[in-house]
KEROTOR-187525 format. One record per residue (C-alpha): x, y, z; residue number from 1. Coordinates in Angstrom, 2 decimals, padded with zeros to 5 digits. Layout:
<nodes>
- xx/yy/zz/num
- X/Y/Z/NUM;
...
</nodes>
This chain:
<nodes>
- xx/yy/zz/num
- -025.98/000.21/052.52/1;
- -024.22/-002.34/050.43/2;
- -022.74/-005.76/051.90/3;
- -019.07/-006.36/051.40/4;
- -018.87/-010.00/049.40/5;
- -015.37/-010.69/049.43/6;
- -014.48/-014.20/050.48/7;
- -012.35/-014.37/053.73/8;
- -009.15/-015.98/053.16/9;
- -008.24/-018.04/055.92/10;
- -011.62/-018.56/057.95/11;
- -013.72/-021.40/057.97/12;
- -017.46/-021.72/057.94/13;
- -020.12/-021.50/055.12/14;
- -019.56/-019.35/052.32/15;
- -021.26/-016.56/051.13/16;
- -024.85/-016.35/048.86/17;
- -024.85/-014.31/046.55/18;
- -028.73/-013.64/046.72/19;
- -029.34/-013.32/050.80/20;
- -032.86/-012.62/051.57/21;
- -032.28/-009.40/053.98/22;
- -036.05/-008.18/053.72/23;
- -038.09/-009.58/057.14/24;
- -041.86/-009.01/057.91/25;
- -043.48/-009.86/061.07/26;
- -047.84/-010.75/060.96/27;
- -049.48/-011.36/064.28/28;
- -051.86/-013.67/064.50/29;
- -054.95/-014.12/066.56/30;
- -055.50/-017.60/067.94/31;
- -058.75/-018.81/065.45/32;
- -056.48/-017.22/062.52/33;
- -053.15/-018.92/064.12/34;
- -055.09/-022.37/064.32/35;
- -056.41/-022.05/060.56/36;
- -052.50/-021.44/059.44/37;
- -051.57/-024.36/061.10/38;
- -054.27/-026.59/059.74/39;
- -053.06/-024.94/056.59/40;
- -049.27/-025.65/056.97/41;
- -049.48/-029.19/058.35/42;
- -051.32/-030.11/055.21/43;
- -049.30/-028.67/052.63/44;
- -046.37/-030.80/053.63/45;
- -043.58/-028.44/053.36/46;
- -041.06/-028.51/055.69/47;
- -040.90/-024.80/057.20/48;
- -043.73/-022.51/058.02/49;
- -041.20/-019.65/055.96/50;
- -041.62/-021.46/052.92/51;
- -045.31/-022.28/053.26/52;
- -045.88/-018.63/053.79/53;
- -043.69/-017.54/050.71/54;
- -045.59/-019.79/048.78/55;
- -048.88/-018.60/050.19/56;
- -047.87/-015.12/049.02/57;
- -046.34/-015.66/045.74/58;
- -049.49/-018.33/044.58/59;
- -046.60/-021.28/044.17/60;
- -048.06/-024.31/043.78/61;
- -046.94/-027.48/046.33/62;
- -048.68/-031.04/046.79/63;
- -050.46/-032.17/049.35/64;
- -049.17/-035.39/050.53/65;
- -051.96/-037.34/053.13/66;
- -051.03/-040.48/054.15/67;
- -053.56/-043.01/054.73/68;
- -052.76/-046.01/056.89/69;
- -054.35/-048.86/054.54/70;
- -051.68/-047.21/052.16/71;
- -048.44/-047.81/054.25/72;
- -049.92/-051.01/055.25/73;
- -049.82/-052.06/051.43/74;
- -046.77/-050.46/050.72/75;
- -045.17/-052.62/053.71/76;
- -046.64/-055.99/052.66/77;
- -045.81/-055.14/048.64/78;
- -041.91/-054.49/050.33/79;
- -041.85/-057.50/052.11/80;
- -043.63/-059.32/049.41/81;
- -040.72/-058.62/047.72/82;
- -038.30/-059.52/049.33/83;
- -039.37/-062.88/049.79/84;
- -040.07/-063.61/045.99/85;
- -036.34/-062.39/045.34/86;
- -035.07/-064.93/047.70/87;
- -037.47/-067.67/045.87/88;
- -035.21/-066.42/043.02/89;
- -032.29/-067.36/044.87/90;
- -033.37/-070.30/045.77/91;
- -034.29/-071.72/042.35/92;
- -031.02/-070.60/040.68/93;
- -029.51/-072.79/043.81/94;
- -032.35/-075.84/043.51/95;
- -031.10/-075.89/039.27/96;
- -027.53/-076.08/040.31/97;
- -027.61/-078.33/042.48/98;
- -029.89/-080.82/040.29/99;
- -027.32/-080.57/037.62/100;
- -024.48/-081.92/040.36/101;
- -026.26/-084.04/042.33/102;
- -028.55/-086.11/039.88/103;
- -028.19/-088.10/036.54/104;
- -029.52/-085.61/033.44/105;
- -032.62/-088.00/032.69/106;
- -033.33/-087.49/036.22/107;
- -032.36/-083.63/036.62/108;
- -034.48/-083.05/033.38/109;
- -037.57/-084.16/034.47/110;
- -036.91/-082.56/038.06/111;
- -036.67/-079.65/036.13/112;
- -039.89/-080.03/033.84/113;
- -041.86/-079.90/037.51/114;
- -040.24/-076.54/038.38/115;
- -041.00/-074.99/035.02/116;
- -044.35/-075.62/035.86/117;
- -044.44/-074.48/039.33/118;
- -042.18/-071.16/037.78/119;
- -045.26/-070.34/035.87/120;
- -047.19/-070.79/038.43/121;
- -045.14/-067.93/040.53/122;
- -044.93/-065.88/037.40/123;
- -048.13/-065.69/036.92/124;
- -048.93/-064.48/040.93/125;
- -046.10/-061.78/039.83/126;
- -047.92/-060.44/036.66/127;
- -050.93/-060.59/038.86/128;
- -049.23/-058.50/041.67/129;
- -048.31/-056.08/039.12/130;
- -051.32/-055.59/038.18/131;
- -052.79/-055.04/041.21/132;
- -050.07/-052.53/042.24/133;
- -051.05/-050.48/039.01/134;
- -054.05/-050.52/039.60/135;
- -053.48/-049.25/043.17/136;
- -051.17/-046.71/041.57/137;
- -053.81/-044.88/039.44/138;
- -056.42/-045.29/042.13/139;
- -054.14/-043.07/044.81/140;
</nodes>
C-alpha cells in the first residue's frame, strides 16, 4: 500500500516528510523492568522515551548530562561575577573621561597613574579567575 505524496494546494498545516516512520512496536513491561527503563531514560538525558529506545536498539551513542548542585552554584556566581566586572569596565571608561574634563592634565595624569595600578590589580584577579574556571573545566 503506497502513500499518495502530493502536496495539497490550498490547505494549510505541516507539510509532508518524505521519510515517515509508519513501522510501530509495542513491549510490555513488568514493573522491576519498567522502573530499571526509567532509571535508564532519566539518565540519558534525551528528551523522549521514543528516542531513548531507538537509541537503545540501534547502539547510538548519547551523553549523560548529571548536574551537580556545587556546579550550578559556580556557574551562577562565575555569571554574576561577570557581570559585575563588566560594569567595573564601565565605570573606569566613565572615571577616565571624566578626569580628562573635570581636572587639570598634571592632575588627571597622576589620578590616572593610581588607576593603572589598581587596573592591574583587577587584571590580575581576572587571569586568576580564568584560571580557575579552566581548571574547573577539565575537572567536570
Amino acid at each position: 500500500m503506497e502513500k499518495n505524496n502530493t502536496p495539497r494546494k490550498g490547505k494549510g498545516g505541516r507539510p509532508t516528510k518524505t521519510d515517515t516512520a509508519d513501522y510501530r512496536f509495542s513491549v510490555n513491561f513488568t514493573a522491576e523492568e519498567y522502573a530499571r527503563f526509567l532509571t535508564m531514560f532519566e539518565t540519558s538525558g534525551l528528551q523522549s522515551k521514543a528516542a531513548f529506545i531507538k537509541a537503545r536498539v540501534f547502539n547510538d551513542t548519547f551523553r549523560v548530562i548529571k548536574t551537580d548542585r556545587g556546579t550550578l552554584e559556580f556557574v551562577a556566581k562565575l555569571t554574576q561575577f561577570h557581570a559585575q566586572f563588566r560594569a567595573v569596565g564601565t565605570n573606569y571608561n566613565q572615571v577616565v573621561k571624566e578626569l580628562h574634563t573635570h581636572f587639570s592634565e598634571k592632575k588627571a595624569l597622576a589620578l590616572l597613574y593610581k588607576l593603572e595600578k589598581i587596573t592591574a590589580e583587577l587584571a590580575a584577579v581576572g587571569q586568576q579567575i580564568i584560571a580557575l574556571s579552566e581548571e574547573f573545566k577539565t575537572r567536570w
